[in-house]
N, C-alpha and C positions, 0 to 999 in steps of 0.2 A: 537407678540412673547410672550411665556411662562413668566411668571418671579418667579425667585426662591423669597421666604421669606425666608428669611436668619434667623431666629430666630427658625424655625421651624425644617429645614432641618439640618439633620442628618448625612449629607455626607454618606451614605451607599452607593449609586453609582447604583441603581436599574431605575435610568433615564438615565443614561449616557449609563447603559447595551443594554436598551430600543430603545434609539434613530436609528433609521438609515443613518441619516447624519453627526454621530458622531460628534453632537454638541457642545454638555457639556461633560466638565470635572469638577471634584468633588476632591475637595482637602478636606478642613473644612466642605467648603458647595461648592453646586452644582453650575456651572459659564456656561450658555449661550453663545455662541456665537452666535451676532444678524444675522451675516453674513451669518453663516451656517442652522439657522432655517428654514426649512418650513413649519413652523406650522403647524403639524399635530397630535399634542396631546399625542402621546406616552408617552411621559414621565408621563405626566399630570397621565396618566390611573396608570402607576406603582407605582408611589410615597406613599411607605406607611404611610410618614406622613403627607401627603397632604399639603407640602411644594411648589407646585408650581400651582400657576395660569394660 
């Protein structure tokens, strides 16, 4: 699963917009859920500030 760096992220919400399994929600910063991941990098691609792994 993806993981947000918390120090990084921006909370803009441009992974959360991304996702298809409407993963993450983005308050402060961006929050995963493990449950709903399928790993498939979307976010990853959009994050401008390369806040998640």
């Amino acid at each position: 699963m993806p993981t947000v760096i918390e120090a990084e992220c921006v909370g803009c919400g441009a992974c959360a917009d991304a996702c298809p399994q409407n993963a993450i929600t983005v308050g402060d910063v961006a929050v995963i859920n493990a449950n709903a991941c399928v790993d498939c990098g979307a976010c990853i691609d959009e994050c401008p500030s390369s806040a998640i792994q």
